[in-house]
N, C-alpha and C positions, 0 to 999 in steps of 0.2 A: 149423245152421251158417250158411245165409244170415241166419237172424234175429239171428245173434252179429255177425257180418260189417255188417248195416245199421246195429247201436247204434254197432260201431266209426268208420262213415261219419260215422254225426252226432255223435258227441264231437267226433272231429277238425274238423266244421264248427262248431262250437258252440264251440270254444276258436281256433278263427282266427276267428270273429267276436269272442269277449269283446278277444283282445290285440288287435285294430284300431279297438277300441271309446274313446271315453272315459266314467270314469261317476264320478260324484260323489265325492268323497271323507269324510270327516271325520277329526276331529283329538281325543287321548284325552289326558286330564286326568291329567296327573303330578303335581304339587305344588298344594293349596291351603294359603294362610294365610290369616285373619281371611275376612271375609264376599265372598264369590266369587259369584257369579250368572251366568247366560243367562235372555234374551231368549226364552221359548218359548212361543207359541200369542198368548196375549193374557196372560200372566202372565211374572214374573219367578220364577225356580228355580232355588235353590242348587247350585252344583257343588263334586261330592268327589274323592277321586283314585279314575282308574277310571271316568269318564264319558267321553261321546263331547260333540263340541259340531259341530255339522254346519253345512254350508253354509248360507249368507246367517245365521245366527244372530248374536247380540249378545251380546259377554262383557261382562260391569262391575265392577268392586273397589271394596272402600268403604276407607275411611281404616286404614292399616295392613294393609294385605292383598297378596298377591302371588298369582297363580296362575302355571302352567307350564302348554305345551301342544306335544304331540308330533304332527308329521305326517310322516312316512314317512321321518323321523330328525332331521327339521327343527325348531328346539325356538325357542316363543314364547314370551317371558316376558312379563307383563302387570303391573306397579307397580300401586300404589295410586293412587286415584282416576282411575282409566284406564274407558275405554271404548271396544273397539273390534268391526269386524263381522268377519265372513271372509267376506267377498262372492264368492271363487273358490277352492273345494279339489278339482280335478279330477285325475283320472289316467287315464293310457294307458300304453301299454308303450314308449312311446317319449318320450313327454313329462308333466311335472309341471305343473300351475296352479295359481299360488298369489296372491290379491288382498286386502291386508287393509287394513280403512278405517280409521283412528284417530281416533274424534271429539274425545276429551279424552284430558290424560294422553300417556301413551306407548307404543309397546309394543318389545321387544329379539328380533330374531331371527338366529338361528346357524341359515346355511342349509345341510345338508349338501350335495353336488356326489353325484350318482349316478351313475355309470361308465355310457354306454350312452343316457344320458337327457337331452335339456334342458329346461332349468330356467328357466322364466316366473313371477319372484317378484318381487311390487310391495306395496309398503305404501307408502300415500298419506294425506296430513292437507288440514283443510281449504285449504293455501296450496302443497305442494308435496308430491311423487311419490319415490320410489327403487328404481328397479329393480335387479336383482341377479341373481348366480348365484356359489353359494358362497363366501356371505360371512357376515362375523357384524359388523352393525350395529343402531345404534337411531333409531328417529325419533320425534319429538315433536311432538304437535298444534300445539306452538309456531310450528313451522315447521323445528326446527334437526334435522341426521342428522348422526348420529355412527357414524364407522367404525372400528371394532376388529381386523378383518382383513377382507383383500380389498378390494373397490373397490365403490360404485355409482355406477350414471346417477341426478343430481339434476337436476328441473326441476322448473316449475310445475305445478301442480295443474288449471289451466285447458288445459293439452297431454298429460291425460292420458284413452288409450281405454280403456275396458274391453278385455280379452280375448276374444276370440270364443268362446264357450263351446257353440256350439249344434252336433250332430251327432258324428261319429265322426272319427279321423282319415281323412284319404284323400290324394290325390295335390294337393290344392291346400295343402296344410296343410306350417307351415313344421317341419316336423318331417322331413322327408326331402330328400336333394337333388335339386334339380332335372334334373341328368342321368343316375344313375343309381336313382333311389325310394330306394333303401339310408335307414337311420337318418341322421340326420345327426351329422358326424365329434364325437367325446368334445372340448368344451371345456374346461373343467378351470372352477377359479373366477377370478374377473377379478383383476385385481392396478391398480397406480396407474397404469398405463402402460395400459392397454386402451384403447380407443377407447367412445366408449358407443355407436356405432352393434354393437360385440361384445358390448354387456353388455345391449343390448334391442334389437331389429327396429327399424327407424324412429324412431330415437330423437329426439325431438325438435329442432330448431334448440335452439342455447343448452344442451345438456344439458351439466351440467358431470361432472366422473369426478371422485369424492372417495374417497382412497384410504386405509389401515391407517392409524390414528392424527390423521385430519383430521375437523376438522366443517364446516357449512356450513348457511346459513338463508336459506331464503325467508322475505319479509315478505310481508304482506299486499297486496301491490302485483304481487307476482311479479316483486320483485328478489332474484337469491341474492346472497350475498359469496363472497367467492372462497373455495375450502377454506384452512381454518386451521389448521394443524399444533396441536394441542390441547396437548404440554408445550409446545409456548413461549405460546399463551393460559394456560395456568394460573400461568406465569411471570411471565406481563406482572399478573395477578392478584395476586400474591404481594408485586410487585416497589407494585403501585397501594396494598393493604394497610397493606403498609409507610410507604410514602409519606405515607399518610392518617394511620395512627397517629403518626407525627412532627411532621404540622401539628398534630395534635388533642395534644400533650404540649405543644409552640410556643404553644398557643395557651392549656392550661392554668396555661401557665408563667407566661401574659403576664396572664390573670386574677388571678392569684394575688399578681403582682408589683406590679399599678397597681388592682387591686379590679375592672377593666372590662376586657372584649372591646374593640380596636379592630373598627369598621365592616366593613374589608376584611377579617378574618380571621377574622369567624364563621362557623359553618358548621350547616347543617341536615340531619340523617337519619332517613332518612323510610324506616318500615317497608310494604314491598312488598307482604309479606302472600305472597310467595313459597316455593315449597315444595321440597324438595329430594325428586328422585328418584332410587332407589337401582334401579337393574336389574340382576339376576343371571342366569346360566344357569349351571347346573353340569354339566361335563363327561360 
């Protein structure tokens, strides 16, 4: 009976240490198309559905390929010719970390909001950062995020910290409040009106909140534009299209009419060599 009575002593200490704990996580491969890899050891190795891809690791897609990546319902989709790392997949019973670098390419993620839990989720490019709590956006190495629902904090990439990754939680850790330890109170996910000091700790000076249906780009300088409601950019697109196709009919009309181009009305198009990216998550 005492020997029954001792195992039950250290279960119960053995499971209040694991929930006070945080321990590393990893993230399980649902969808690949065309040629998918991880970064593993000193070799590159193909992933299928049904693999794990673990912290600090390197995912890569080659031409025509998509992969999907699930973490504790939070779903990353990865386009083609993307490359990005998961520099932070930790968990605790009270808080999630989630860090993803995007070197090329892009990557799309639908963050689910866990009832109980807050939510520390950054994907950063080499020119700018977004932080988040359930939301579903994209960022591109380019520098531009685009928001699908909910809201993030955008800023530069030079005001961005790592997350403190090292130890357990305990009483300094922003995961409980200050006057009573209790979990700290259920956020919900951010919306266009949040403040970004609500949608990350310390949010930088300058963080802009870009909300459902806006984009927004840092350049290389670590200037953003203001969020731009994305149907009226694809309008002003439509609307420049058009505009273009009308000079260029003006201007075949006028070849056509007098055998030359006037001076002022010719025009040159010059291929970019640009690629178009398709990101999807499915429901």
């Amino acid at each position: 009976m005492k020997r029954l009575i001792s195992k039950l002593i250290m279960a119960v200490l053995v499971a209040g240490f694991v929930s006070g704990s945080v321990f590393a996580a990893s993230a399980k491969v649902t969808y690949v198309k065309g040629k998918v890899e991880v970064s593993r050891g000193n070799a590159w190795v193909s992933l299928k559905v049904g693999d794990v891809v673990n912290e600090a690791e390197t995912i890569s897609t080659g031409f025509q390929s998509e992969a999907r990546l699930n973490y504790n319902g939070s779903v990353m989709a990865v386009p083609a010719l993307s490359r990005i790392t998961l520099e932070a997949l930790q968990s605790s019973g009270t808080k999630e970390t989630v860090s993803i670098k995007v070197d090329t390419g892009a990557v799309r993620s639908k963050v689910t909001h866990t009832e109980g839990k807050k939510i520390e989720y950054t994907a950063r490019t080499p020119v700018g950062v977004a932080s988040v709590r359930g939301t579903d956006f994209a960022v591109f190495a380019s520098g531009m995020a685009k928001v699908y629902s909910g809201a993030i904090a955008y800023y530069k990439a030079s005001d961005f910290v790592m997350p403190d990754l090292s130890g357990s939680v305990g009483s300094d850790s922003d995961d409980s409040d200050e006057d009573s330890g209790e979990p700290a109170a259920d956020q919900g996910p951010a919306t266009a009106t949040t403040s970004a000091d609500d949608i990350v700790d310390n949010a930088p000076k300058g963080a802009m909140v870009v909300g459902a249906g806006q984009s927004s780009t840092i350049d290389e300088s670590g200037q953003a534009s203001k969020p731009v409601v994305e149907a009226k950019k694809r309008a002003a697109k439509v609307k420049s299209t058009v505009a273009s196709a009308s000079a260029k009919d003006a201007i075949d009309a006028n070849v056509a009419s007098s055998g030359s181009a006037s001076d002022t009305t010719t025009s040159e198009v010059k291929n970019t060599g640009s690629i178009k990216v398709n990101i999807t998550i499915e429901d």
